[in-house]
C-alpha positions in Angstrom: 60.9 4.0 28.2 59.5 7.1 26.9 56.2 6.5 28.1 57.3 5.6 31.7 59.1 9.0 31.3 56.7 10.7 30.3 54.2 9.6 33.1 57.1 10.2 35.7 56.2 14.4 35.3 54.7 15.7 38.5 52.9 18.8 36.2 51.5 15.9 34.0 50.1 13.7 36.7 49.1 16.6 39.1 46.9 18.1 35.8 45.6 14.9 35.3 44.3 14.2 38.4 42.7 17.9 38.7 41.2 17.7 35.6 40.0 14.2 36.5 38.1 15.1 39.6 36.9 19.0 38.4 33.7 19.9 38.4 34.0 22.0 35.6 35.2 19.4 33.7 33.1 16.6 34.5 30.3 20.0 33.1 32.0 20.8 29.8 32.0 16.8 29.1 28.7 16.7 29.8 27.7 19.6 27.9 29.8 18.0 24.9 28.2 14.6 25.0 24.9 16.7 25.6 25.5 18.6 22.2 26.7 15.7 20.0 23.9 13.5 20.9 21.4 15.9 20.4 22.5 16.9 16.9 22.4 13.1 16.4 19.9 12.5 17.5 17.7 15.1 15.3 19.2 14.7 13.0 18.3 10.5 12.5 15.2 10.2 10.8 12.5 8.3 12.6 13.0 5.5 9.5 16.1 4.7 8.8 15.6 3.1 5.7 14.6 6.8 4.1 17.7 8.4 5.4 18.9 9.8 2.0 22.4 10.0 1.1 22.9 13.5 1.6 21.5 13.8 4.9 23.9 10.8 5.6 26.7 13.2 4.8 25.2 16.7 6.3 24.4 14.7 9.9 28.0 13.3 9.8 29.7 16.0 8.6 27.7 18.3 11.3 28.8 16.1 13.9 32.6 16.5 13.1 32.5 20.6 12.8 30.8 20.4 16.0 33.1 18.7 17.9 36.1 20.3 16.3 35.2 23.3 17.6 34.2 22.1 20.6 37.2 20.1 21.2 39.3 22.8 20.0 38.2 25.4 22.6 38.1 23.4 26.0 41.5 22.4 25.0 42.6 26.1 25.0 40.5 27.5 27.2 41.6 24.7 30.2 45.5 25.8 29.4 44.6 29.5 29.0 42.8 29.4 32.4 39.5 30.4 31.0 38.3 27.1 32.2 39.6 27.1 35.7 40.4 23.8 36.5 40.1 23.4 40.4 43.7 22.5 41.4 45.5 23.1 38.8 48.0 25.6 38.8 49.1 27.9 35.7 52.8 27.8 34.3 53.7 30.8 36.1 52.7 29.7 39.3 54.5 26.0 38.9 58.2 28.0 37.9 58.6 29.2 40.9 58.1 25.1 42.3 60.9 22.9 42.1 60.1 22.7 38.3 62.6 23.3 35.1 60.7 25.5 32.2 60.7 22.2 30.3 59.1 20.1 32.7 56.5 22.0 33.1 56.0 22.6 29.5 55.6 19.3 28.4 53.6 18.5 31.3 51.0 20.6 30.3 51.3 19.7 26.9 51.2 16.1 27.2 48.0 16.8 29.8 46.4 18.5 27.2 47.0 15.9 24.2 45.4 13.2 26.6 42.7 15.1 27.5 41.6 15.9 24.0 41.9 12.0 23.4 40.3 11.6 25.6 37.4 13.5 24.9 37.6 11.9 21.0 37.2 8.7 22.4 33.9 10.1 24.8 32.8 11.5 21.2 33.5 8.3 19.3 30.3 6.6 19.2 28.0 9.3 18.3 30.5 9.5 15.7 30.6 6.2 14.6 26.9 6.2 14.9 26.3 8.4 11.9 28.7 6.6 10.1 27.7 3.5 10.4 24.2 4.0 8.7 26.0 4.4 5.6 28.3 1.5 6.5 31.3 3.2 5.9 34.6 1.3 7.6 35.3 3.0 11.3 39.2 3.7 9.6 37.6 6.5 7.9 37.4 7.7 12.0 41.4 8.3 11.8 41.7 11.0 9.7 39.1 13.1 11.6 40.8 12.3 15.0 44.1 13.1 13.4 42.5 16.4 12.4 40.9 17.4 15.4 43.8 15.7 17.8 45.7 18.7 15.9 43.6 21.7 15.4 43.3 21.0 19.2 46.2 20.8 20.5 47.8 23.6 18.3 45.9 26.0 19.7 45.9 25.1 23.4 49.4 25.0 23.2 49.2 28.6 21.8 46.1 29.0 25.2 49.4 28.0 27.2 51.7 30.4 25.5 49.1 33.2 26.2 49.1 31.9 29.8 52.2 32.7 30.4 52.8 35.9 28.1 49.6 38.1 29.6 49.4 38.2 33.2 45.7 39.6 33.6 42.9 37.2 33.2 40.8 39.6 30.9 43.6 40.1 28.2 43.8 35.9 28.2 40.3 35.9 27.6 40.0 38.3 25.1 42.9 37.4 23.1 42.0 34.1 23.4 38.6 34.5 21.7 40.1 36.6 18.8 42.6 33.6 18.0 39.5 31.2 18.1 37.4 34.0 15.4 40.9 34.2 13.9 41.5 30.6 13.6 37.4 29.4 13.0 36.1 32.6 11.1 39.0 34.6 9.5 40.8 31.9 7.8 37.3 31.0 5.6 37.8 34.1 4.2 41.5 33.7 2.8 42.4 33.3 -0.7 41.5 29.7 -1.9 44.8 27.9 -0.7 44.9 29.2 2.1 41.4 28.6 3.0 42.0 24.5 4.1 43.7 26.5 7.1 40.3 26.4 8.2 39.5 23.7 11.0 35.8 23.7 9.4 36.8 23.1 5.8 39.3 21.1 7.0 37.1 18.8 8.8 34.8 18.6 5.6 37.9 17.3 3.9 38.8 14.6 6.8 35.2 13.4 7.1 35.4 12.0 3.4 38.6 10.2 3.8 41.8 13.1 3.3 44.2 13.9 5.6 44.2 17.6 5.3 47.9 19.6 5.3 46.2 21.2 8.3 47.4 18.8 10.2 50.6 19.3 10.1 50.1 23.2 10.2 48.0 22.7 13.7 51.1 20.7 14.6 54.1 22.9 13.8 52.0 25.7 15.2 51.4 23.7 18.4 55.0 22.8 18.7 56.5 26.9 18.1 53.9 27.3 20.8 55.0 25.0 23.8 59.2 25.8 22.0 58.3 29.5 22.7 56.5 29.2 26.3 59.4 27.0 27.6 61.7 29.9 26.6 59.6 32.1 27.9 59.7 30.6 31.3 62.8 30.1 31.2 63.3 33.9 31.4 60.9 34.2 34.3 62.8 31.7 36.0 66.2 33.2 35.9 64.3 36.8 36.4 
């Protein structure tokens, strides 16, 4: 039932089906793949039977901070409306339709989690790829897509809060880029607990088999995000 409810939001289908046929989507997904496979792909050796162990781990590991981050900032830039997505309107817009705050919240939100699964499973076999060299079971796959599911998401939902708390495009934009140094660059520089905050070291951790605790920090912080925006609108709405 909560799926069929789930699909029966308008913001959630119309998003989809933007994003869907978007030519800057169908670029940034090409770009993606382009980037993943060419790290891969130099970073095989032309015989595998010399791949040493540590390369092993440097090419797979690689592979998982790149797509983190890449994951991780088409995520927040479609909901900030860096990205543009060609039909699909922004929060503010959508209040003034025949839309409650929360509708509209969780739309997005939900359009956003599918679209970074989305892009996991596009990801998935390069992934795999390096994995299975070392013939390490594709479970070890979960805790990196748990990780990067919720780095993801966490910050677009804070993209979507931005969204609707800045009005001009620039201030978006630039505040937007100093959560991603923030979130990618600052937090490596925190005092040692506070350092698995980091979505790279994080990462590290997932790619050997840990679920890191910045999961469920990405998570809380992605939730406050979308609890915050729907309150927001909710003030526009009345205003």
């Amino acid at each position: 039932m909560g799926i069929v409810s789930a699909w029966g939001n308008p913001v959630l289908r119309g998003d989809l089906r933007a994003r869907s046929g978007s030519r800057k989507i169908w670029i940034f997904q090409a770009s993606y793949l382009g980037i993943l496979g060419a790290l891969v792909f130099l970073g095989l050796p032309p015989e595998l039977s010399r791949f040493s162990a540590s390369s092993e781990t440097s090419l797979y590991v690689a592979v998982v901070w790149v797509q983190v981050a890449l994951v991780t900032y088409g995520a927040s830039a479609c909901l900030v409306q860096e990205i543009a997505v060609e039909g699909e309107k922004g929060p503010v817009d959508l209040v003034y339709a025949p839309f409650s705050p929360g509708t509209i919240v969780v739309g997005k939100s939900l359009a956003s989690l599918l679209t970074i699964v989305f892009w996991l499973l596009l990801g998935a076999p390069l992934l795999a790829l390096t994995i299975a060299i070392r013939q390490i079971p594709l479970v070890a796959l979960l805790p990196v897509a748990a990780l990067i599911a919720a780095v993801a998401w966490g910050i677009a939902q804070v993209g979507l809060l931005y969204s609707i708390l800045f009005e001009a495009e620039f201030s978006r934009i630039l505040i937007h880029w100093g959560t991603l140094i923030a979130v990618f660059v600052v937090t490596a520089l925190l005092p040692f607990p506070y350092q698995s905050l980091n979505p790279i070291l994080a990462a590290t951790a997932a790619a050997h088999g840990m679920l890191p605790g910045a999961t469920g920090v990405y998570a809380v912080v992605g939730i406050a995000s979308a609890l915050w925006a729907r309150r927001r609108l909710g003030r526009i709405a009345v205003g």
